[in-house]
C-alpha positions as CSV (number, residue, x, y, z in Angstrom):
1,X,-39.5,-44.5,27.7
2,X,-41.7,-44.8,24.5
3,X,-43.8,-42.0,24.5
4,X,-45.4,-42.3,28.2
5,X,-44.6,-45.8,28.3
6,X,-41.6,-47.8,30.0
7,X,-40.1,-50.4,26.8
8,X,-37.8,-52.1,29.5
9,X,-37.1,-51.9,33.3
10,X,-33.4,-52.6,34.9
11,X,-32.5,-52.7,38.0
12,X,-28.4,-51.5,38.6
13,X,-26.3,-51.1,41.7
14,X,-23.2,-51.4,42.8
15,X,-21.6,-53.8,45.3
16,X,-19.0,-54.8,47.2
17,X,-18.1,-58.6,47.4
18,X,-15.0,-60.7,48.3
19,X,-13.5,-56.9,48.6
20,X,-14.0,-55.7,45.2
21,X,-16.5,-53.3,43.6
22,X,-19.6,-54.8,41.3
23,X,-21.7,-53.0,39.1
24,X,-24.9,-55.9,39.4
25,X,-27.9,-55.8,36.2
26,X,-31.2,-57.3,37.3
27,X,-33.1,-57.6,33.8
28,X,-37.0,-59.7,34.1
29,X,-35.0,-61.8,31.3
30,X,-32.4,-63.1,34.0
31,X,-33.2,-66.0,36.3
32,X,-29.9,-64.2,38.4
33,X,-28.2,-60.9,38.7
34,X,-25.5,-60.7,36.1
35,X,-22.0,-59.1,37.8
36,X,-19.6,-57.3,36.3
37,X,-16.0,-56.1,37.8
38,X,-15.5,-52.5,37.6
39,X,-12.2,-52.5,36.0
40,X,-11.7,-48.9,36.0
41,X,-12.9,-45.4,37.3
42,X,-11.9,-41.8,36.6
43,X,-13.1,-38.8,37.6
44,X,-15.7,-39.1,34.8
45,X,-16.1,-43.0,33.9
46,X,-16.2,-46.2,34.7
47,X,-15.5,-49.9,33.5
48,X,-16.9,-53.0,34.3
49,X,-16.5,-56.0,32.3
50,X,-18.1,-60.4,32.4
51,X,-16.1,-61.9,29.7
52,X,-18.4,-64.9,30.5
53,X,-21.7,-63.5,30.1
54,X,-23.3,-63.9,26.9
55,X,-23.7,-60.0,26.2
56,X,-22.7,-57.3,27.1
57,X,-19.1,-58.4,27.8
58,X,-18.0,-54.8,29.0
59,X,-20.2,-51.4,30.1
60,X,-18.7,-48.5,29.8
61,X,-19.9,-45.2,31.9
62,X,-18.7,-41.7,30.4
63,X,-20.1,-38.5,32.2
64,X,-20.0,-34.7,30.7
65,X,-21.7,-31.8,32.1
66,X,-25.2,-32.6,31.7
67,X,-25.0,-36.0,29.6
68,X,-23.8,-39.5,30.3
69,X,-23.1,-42.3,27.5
70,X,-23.0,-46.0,28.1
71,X,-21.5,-48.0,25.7
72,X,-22.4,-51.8,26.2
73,X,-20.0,-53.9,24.1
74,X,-18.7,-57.5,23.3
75,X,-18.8,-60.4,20.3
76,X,-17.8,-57.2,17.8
77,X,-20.9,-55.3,18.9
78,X,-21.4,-52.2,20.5
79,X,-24.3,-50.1,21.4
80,X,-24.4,-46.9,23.0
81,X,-27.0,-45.2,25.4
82,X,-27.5,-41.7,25.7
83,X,-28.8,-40.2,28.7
84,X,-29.5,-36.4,29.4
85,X,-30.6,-34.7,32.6
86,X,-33.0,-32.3,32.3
């Protein structure tokens, strides 16, 4: 949000396909959806990673008590998100 207006709008979910799990971006940008394995989950995470897509190459999910980072990462970048539920 910036102020009382949206800046961008994804669409995320998570999918199953050819038995494995998918964490799937729909950006306006994107002609398609953009797939990414999840590589790894925890109690308090997750990993899913496209080393062919242009960027972000991996997304990572981290969860504590009231806040959740996500750290979006690949071609030496990284940026991270923070969220906070109020």
């Amino acid at each position: 949000m910036n102020g009382a207006d949206t800046s961008f709008v994804e669409k995320l979910r998570i999918v199953t396909k050819d038995n494995k799990l998918y964490y799937v971006a729909d950006v306006p940008e994107n002609k398609e959806s953009t797939y990414f394995l999840i590589t790894g989950v925890t109690a308090t995470s997750f990993i899913c990673e496209n080393p062919e897509h242009d960027f972000p190459k991996k997304i990572v999910y981290q969860h504590e008590g009231n806040t959740m980072k996500a750290t979006v990462s690949g071609n030496g970048k990284s940026i991270d998100y923070f969220f906070e539920r109020k």
